[in-house]
KEMARSE-216960 format. One record per residue (C-alpha): residue number from 1; residue in three letters; x, y, z. Coordinates in nm, 4 decimals. Example, Ala and Ser with C-alpha at 12.3 -4.5 7.8 and 13.67 -1.06 7.14 Angstrom:
<dodrens>
(dodren 1,"ALA",(1.2300,-0.4500,0.7800)),
(dodren 2,"SER",(1.3670,-0.1060,0.7140)),
</dodrens>
This chain:
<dodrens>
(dodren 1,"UNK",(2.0910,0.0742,0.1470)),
(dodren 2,"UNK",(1.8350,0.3316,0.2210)),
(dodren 3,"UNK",(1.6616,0.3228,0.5873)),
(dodren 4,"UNK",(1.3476,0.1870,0.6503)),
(dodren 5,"UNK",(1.0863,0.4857,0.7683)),
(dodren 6,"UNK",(0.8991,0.3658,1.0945)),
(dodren 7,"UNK",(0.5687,0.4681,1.2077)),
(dodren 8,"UNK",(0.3925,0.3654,1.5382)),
(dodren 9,"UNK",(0.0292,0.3455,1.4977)),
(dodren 10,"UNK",(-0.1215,0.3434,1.9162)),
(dodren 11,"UNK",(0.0141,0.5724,2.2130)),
(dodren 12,"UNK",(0.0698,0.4141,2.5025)),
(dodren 13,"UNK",(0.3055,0.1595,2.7247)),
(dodren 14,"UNK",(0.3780,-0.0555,2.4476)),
(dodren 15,"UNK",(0.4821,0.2044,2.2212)),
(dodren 16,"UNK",(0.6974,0.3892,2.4116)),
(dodren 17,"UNK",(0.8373,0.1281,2.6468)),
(dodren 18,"UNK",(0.8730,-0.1539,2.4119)),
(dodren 19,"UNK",(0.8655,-0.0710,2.0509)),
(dodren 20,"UNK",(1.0502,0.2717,2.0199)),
(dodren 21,"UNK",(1.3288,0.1794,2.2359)),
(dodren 22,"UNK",(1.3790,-0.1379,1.9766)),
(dodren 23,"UNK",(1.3671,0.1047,1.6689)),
(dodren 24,"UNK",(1.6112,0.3707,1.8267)),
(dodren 25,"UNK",(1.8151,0.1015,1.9127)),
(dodren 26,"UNK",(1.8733,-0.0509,1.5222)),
(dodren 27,"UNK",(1.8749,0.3378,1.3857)),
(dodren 28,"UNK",(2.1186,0.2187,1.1528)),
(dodren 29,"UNK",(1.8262,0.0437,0.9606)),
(dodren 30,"UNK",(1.5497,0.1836,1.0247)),
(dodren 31,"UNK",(1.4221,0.5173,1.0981)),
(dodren 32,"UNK",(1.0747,0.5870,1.3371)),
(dodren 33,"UNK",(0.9354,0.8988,1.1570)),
(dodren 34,"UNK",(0.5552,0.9493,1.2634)),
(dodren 35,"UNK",(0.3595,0.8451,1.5719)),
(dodren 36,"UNK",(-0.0226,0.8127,1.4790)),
(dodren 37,"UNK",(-0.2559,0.8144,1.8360)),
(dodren 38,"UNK",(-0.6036,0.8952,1.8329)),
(dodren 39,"UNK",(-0.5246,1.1654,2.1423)),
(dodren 40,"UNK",(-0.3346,1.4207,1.9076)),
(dodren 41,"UNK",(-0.1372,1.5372,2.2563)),
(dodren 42,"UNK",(-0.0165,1.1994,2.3583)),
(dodren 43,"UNK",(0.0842,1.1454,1.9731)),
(dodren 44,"UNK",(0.3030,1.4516,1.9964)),
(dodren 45,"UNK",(0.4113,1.4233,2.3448)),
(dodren 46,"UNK",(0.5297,1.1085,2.2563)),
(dodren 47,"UNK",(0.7144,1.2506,1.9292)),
(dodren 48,"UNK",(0.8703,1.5297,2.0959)),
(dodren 49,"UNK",(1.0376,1.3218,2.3699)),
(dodren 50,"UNK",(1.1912,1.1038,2.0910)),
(dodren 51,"UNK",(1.2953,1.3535,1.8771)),
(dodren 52,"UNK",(0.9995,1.1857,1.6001)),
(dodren 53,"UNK",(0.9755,1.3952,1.2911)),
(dodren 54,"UNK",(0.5719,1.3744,1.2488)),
(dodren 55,"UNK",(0.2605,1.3244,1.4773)),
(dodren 56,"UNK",(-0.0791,1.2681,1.3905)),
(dodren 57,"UNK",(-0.4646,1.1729,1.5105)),
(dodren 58,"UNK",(-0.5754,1.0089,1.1715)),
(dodren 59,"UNK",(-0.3389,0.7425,0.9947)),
(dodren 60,"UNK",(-0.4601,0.8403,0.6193)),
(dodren 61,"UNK",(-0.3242,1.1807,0.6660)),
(dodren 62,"UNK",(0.0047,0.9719,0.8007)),
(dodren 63,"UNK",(0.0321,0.7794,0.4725)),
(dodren 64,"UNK",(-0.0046,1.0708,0.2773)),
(dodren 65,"UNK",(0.3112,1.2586,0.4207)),
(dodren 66,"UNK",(0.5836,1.3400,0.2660)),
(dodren 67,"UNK",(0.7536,1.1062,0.5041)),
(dodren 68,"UNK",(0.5245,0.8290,0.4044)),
(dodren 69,"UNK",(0.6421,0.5025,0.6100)),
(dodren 70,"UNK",(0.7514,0.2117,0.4797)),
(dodren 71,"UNK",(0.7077,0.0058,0.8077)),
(dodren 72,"UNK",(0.4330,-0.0007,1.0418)),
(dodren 73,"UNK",(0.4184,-0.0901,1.4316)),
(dodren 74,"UNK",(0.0558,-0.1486,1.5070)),
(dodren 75,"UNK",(0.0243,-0.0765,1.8805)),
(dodren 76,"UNK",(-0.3238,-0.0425,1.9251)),
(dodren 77,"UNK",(-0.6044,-0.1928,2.1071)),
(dodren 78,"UNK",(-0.7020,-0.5381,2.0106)),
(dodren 79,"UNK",(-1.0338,-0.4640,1.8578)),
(dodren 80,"UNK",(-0.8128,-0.2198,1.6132)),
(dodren 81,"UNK",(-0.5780,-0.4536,1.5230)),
(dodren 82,"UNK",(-0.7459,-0.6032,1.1946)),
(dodren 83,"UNK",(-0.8464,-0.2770,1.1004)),
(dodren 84,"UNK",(-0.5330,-0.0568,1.1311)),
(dodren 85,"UNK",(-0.3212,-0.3856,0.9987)),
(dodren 86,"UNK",(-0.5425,-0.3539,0.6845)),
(dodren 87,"UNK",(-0.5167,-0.0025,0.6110)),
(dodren 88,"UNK",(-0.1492,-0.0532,0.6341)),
(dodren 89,"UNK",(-0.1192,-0.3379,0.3576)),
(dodren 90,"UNK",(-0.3606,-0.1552,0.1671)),
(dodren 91,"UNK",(-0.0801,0.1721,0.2000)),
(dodren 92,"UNK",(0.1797,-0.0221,0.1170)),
(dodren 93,"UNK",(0.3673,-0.1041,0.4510)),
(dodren 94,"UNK",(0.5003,-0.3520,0.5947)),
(dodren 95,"UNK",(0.3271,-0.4501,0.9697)),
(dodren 96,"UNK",(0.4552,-0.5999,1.2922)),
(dodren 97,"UNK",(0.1300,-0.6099,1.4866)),
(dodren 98,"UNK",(0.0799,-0.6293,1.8527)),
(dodren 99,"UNK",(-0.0709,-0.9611,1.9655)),
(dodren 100,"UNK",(-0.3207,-1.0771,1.9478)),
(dodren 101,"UNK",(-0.3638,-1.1300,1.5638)),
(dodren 102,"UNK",(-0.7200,-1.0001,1.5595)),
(dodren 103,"UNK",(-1.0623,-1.0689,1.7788)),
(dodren 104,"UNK",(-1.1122,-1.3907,1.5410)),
(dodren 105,"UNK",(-1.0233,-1.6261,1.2986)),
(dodren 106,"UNK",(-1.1658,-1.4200,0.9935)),
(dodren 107,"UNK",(-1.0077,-1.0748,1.0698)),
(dodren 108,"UNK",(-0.6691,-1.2639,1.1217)),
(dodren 109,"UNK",(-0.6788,-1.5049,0.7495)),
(dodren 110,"UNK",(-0.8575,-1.1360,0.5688)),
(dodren 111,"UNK",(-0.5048,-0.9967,0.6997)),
(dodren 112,"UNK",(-0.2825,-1.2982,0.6107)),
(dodren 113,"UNK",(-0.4258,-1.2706,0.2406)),
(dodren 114,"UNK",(-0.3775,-0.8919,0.1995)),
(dodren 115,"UNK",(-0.0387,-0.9468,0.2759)),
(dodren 116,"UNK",(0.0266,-1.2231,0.0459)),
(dodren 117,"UNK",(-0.1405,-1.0159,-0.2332)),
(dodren 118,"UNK",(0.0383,-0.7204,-0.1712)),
(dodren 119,"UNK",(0.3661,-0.9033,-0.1226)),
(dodren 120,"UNK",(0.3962,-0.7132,0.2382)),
(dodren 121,"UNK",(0.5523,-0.8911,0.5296)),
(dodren 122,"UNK",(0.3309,-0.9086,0.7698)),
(dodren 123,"UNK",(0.4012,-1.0418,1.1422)),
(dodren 124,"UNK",(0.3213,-1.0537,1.4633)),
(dodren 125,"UNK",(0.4928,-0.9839,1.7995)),
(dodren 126,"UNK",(0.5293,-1.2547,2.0221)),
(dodren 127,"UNK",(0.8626,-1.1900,2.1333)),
(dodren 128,"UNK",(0.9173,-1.4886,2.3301)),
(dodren 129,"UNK",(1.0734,-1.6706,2.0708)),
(dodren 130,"UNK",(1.3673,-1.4705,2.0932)),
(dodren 131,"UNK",(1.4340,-1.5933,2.4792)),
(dodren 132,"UNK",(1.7801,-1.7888,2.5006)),
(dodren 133,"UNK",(1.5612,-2.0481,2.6870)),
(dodren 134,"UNK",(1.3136,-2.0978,2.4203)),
(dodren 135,"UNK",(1.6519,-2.1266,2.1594)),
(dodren 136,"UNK",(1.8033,-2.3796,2.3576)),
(dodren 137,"UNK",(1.4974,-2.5981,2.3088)),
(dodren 138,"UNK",(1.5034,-2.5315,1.9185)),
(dodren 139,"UNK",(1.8520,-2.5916,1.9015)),
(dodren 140,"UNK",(1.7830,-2.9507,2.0645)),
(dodren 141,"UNK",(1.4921,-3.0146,1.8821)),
(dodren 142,"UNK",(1.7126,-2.9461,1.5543)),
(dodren 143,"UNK",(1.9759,-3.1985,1.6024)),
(dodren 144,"UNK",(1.7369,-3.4571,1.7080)),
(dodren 145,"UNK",(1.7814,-3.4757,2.0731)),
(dodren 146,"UNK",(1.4177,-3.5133,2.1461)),
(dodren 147,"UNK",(1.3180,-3.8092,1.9067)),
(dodren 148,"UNK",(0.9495,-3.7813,1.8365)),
(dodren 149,"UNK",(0.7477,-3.4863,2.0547)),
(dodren 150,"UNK",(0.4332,-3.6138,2.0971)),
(dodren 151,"UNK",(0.3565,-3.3977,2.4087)),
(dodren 152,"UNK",(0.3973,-3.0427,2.5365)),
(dodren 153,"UNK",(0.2487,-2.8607,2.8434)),
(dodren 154,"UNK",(0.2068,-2.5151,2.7907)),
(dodren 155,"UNK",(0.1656,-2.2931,3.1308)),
(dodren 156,"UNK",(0.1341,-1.9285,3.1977)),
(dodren 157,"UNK",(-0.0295,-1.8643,3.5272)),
(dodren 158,"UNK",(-0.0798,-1.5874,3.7847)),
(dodren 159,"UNK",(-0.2257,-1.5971,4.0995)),
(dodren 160,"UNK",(-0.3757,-1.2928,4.1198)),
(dodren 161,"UNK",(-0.2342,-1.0915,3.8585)),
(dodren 162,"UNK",(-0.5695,-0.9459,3.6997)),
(dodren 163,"UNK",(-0.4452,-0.5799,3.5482)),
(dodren 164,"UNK",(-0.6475,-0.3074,3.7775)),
(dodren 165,"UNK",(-0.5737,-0.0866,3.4543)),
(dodren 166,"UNK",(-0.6593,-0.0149,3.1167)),
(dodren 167,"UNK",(-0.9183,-0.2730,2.8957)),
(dodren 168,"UNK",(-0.8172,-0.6468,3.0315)),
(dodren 169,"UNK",(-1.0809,-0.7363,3.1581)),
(dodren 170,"UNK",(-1.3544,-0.5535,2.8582)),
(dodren 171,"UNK",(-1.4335,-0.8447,2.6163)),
(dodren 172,"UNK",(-1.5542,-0.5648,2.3553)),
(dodren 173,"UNK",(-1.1977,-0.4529,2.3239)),
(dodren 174,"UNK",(-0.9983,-0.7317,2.4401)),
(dodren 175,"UNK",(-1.1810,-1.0328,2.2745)),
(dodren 176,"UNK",(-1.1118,-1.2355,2.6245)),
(dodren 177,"UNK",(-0.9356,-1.2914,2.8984)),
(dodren 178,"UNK",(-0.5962,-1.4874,3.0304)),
(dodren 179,"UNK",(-0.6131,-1.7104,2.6526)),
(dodren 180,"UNK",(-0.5770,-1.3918,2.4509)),
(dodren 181,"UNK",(-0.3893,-1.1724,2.6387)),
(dodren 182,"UNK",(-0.1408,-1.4591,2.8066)),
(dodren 183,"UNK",(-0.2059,-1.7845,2.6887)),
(dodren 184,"UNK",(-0.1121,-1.7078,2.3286)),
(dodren 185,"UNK",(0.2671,-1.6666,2.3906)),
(dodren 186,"UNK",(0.2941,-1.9848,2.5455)),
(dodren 187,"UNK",(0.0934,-2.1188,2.2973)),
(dodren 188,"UNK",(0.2618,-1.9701,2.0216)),
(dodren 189,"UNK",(0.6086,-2.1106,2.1287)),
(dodren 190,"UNK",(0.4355,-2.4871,2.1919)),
(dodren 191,"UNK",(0.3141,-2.4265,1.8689)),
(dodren 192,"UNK",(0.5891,-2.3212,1.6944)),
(dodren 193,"UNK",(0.7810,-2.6687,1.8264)),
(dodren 194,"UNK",(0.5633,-2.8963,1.6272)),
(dodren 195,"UNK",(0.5267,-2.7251,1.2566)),
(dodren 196,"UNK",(0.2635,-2.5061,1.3791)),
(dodren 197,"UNK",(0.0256,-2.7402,1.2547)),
(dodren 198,"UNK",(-0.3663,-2.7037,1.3078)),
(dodren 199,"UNK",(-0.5098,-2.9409,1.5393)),
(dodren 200,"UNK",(-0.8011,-3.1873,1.4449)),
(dodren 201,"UNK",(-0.9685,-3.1356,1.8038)),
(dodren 202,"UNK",(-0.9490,-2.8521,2.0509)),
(dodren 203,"UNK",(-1.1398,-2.9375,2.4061)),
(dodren 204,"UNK",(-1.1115,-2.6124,2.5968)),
(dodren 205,"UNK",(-1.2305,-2.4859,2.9649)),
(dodren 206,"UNK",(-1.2733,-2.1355,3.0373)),
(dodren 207,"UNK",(-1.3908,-2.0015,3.4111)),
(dodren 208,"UNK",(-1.4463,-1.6451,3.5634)),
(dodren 209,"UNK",(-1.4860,-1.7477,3.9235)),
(dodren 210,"UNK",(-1.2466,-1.4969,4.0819)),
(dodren 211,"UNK",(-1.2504,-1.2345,3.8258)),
(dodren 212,"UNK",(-1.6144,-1.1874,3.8967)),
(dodren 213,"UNK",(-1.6063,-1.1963,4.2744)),
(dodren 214,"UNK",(-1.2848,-0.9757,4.3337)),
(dodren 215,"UNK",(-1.0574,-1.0487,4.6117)),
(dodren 216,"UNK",(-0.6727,-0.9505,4.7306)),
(dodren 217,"UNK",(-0.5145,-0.8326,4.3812)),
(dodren 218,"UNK",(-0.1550,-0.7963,4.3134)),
(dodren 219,"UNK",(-0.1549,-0.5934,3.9666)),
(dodren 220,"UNK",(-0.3646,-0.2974,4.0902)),
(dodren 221,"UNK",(-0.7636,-0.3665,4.1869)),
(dodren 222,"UNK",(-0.9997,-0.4611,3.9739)),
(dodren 223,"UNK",(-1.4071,-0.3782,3.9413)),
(dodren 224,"UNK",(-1.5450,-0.7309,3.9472)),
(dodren 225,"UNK",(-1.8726,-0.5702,3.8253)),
(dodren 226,"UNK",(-1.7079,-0.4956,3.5331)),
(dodren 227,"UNK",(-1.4974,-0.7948,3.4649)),
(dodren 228,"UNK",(-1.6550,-0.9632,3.1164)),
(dodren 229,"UNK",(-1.3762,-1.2140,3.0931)),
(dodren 230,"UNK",(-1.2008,-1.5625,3.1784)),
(dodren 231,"UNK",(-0.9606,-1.5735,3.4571)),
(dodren 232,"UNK",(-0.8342,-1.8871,3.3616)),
(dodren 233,"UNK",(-0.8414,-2.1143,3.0439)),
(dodren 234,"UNK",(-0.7492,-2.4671,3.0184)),
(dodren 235,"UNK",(-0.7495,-2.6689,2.7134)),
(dodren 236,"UNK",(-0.6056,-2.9912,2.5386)),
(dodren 237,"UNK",(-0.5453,-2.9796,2.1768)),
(dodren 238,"UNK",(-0.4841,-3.3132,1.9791)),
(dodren 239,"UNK",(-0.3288,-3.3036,1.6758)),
(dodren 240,"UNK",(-0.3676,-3.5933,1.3230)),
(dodren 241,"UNK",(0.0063,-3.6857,1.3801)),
(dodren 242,"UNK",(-0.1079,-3.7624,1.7038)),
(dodren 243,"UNK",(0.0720,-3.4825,1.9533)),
(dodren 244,"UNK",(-0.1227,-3.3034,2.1797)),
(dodren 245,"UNK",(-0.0371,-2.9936,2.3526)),
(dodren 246,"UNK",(-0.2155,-2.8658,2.7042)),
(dodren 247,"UNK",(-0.2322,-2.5661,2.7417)),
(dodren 248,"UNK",(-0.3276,-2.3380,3.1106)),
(dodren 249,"UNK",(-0.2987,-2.0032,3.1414)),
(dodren 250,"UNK",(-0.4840,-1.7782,3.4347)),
(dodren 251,"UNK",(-0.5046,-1.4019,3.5388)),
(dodren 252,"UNK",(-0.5821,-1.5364,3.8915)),
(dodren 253,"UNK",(-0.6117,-1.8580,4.0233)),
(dodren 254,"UNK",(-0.4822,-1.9761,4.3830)),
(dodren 255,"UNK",(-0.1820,-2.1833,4.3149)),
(dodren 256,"UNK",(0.1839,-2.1556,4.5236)),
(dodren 257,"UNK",(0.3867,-1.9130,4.3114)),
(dodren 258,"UNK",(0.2691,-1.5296,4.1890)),
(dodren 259,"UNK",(0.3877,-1.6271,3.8359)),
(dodren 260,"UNK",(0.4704,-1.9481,3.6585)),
(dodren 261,"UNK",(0.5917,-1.9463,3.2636)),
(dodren 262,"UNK",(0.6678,-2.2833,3.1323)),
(dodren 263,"UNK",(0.6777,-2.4840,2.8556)),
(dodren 264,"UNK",(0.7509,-2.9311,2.9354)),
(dodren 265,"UNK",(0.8419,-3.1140,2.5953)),
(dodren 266,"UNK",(0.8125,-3.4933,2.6131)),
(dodren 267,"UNK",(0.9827,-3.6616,2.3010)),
(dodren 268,"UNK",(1.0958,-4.0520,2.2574)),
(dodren 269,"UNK",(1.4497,-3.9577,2.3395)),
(dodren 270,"UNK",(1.4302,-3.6863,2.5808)),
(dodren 271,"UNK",(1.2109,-3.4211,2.7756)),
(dodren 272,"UNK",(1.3088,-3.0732,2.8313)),
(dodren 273,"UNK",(1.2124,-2.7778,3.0794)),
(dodren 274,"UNK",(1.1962,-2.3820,2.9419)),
(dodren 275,"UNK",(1.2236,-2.2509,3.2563)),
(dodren 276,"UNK",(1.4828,-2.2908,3.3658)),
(dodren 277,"UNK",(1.6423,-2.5004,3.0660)),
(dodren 278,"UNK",(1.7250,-2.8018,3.1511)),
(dodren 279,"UNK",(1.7150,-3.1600,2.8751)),
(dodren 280,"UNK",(1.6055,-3.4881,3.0828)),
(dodren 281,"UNK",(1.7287,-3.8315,2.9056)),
(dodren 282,"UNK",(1.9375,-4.1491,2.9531)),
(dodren 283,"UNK",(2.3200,-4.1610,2.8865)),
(dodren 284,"UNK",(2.4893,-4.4786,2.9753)),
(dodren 285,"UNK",(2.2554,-4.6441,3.0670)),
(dodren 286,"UNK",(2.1645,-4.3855,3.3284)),
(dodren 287,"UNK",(1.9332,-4.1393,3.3679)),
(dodren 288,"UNK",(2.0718,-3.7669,3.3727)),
(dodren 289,"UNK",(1.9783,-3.4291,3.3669)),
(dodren 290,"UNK",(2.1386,-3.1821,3.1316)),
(dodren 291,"UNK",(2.1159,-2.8277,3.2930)),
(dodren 292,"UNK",(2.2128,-2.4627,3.0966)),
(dodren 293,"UNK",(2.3673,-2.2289,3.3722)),
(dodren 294,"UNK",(2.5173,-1.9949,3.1425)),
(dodren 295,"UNK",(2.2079,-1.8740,2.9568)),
(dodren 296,"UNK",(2.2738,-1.5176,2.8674)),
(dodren 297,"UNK",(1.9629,-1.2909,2.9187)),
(dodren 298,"UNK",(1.8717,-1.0786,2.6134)),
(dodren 299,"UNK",(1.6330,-0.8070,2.4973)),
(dodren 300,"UNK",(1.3257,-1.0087,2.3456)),
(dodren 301,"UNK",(1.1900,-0.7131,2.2060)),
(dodren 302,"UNK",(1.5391,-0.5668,2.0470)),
(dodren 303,"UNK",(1.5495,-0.9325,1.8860)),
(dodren 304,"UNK",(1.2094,-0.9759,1.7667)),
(dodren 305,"UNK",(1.2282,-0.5676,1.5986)),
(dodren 306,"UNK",(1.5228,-0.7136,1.4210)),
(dodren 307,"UNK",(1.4043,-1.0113,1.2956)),
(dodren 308,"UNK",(1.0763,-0.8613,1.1413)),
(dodren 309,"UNK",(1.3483,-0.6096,0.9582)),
(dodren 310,"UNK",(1.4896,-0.9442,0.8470)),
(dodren 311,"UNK",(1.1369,-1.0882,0.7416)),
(dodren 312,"UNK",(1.1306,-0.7282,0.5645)),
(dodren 313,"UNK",(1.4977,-0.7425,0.3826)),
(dodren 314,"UNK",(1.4064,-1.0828,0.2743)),
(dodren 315,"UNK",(1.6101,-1.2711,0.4660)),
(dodren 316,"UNK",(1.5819,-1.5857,0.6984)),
(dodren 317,"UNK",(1.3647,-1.4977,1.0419)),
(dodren 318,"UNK",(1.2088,-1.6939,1.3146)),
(dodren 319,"UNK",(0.9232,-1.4212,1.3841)),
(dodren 320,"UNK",(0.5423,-1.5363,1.3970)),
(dodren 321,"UNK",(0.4265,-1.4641,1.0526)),
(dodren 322,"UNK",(0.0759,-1.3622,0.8963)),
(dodren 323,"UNK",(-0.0076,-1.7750,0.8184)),
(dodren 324,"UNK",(0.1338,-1.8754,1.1943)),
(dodren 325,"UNK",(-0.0554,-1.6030,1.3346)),
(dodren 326,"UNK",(-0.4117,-1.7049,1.1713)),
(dodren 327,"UNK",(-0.3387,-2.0587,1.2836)),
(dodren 328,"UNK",(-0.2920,-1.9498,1.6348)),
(dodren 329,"UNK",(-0.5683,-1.7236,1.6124)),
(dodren 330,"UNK",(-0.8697,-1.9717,1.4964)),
(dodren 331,"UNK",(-0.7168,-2.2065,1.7772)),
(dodren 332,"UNK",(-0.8157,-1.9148,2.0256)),
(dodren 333,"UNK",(-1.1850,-1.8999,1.8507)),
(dodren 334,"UNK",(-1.2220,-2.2604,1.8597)),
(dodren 335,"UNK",(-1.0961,-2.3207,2.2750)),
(dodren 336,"UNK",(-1.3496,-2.0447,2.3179)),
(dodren 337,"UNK",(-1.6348,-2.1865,2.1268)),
(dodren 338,"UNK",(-1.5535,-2.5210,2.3106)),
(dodren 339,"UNK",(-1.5657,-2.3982,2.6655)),
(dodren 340,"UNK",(-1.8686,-2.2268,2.5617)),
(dodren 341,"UNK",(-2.0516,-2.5131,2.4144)),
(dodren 342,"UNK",(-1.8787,-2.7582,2.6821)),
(dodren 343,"UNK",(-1.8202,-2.9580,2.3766)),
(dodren 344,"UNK",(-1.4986,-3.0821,2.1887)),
(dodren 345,"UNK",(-1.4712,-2.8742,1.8928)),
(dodren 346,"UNK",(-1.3587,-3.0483,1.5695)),
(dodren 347,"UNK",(-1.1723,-2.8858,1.2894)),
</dodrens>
């Protein structure tokens, strides 16, 4: 079988730290044969350290090449996504797309239906799901271990861990805060636990008190004059089956530890812990805790590249897909319209 021709669309630390290390790394499948940056220099810096055929400042010239990609890794801003995901379906390609989907819930279901009508995969990378932790907690919930979920608390918190660099905290570019930049992995993994399903009410809470007011940082300084978005976002999202997820996620807020990543299912049967893994039910008539201590670490990234050449080949793939990613993405729109309105939103 032929290779698959790569090209990154977007320059910078996710690009060359994350995504071309994946694709160099499954060569046998797939080949990376343009970067596209808007800063010609960085485009062919960027080629010329990674021995990359092509580089170029204007993606239609890209899909006019002779090496004319099949695939494309959309690394770009978030305000670009919708737009550079588009041109791609409309070329042709395939798309793994940075997340967030899009800014809202329109650009993300106007990119879920080009895909469908072009027949294009199109997905989204929220490499988390490839974690051993978060397969552990799949595996159980396949042979029934849990019962019935009817609860999950989703967490991803910092204490001060507002970025002092690049667009975080521009709500232009970004579309938000701690919810779109953090809050969506966790959210996507909670998610992804109970069908994906779209909740019937959304309540969410959204504050900027240290963001705005600055203070001790411990990724880089930032300008509170200039920060536009939440620090922290909590919300509680019910669902018609009756689950419910809660979901907190913060750039800064003063809690104990620097960083805390965490998903809590509670099922009829049993409970279980991400991180670390560990299953909490009754055996014998006793209460006991089942703990993993041989969970192998892996490369999420390597994983989730592979399984969107999967999604690509055809073949079965656990990767966020164009229909899970406008779910998740009109769940961000509606937290945020509910914070803003201090009102429950219905959908």
């Amino acid at each position: 079988m032929a290779k698959f021709k790569a090209a990154i669309i977007g320059g910078g630390h996710i690009a060359s730290q994350n995504h071309i290390p994946a694709l160099k790394a499954l060569n046998e499948e797939v080949e990376i044969v343009a970067i596209c940056s808007r800063d010609i220099n960085k485009a062919r810096v960027l080629a010329n350290q990674h021995g990359i055929p092509l580089a170029f400042d204007d993606a239609a010239e890209m899909y006019k090449s002779d090496l004319k990609p099949d695939l494309i890794f959309n690394c770009t801003a978030n305000h670009l996504h919708h737009q550079f995901t588009m041109q791609a379906l409309e070329n042709g390609c395939h798309v793994l797309c940075e997340k967030p989907p899009g800014l809202n819930a329109q650009q993300a279901r106007e990119m879920a239906e080009l895909a469908l009508s072009k027949g294009k995969v199109l997905a989204y990378n929220f490499q988390r799901r490839q974690s051993h932790e978060f397969s552990i907690l799949k595996k159980l919930q396949e042979e029934g271990r849990f019962g019935n979920i009817y609860h999950i608390k989703a967490t991803y918190l910092r204490r001060r861990g507002i970025p002092g660099w690049g667009n975080f905290t521009n709500k232009e570019i970004q579309g938000g805060g701690a919810l779109i930049d953090l809050g969506v992995h966790i959210l996507d993994l909670a998610l992804d636990l109970l069908d994906y399903q779209t909740p019937k009410q959304i309540l969410g809470n959204t504050y900027d008190l240290i963001g705005n007011t600055g203070g001790k940082g411990l990724k880089g300084n930032w300008d509170p004059s200039k920060f536009e978005v939440e620090d922290a976002c909590f919300t509680h999202l019910s669902f018609s089956d009756n689950t419910s997820i809660s979901l907190s996620c913060s750039f800064a807020l003063n809690q104990k530890e620097e960083e805390s990543v965490n998903l809590e299912v509670f099922g009829s049967n049993a409970g279980a812990m991400l991180n670390p893994p560990v299953m909490f039910t009754e055996i014998a008539g006793e209460l006991t805790d089942t703990h993993f201590p041989f969970v192998e670490k892996s490369n999420w990234q390597l994983k989730n590249t592979h399984a969107f050449i999967d999604a690509c080949l055809g073949k079965p793939s656990n990767i966020c897909n164009a229909t899970q990613g406008a779910v998740l993405q009109e769940i961000v729109e509606r937290i945020y319209q509910s914070a803003e309105s201090a009102h429950t939103v219905m959908l």
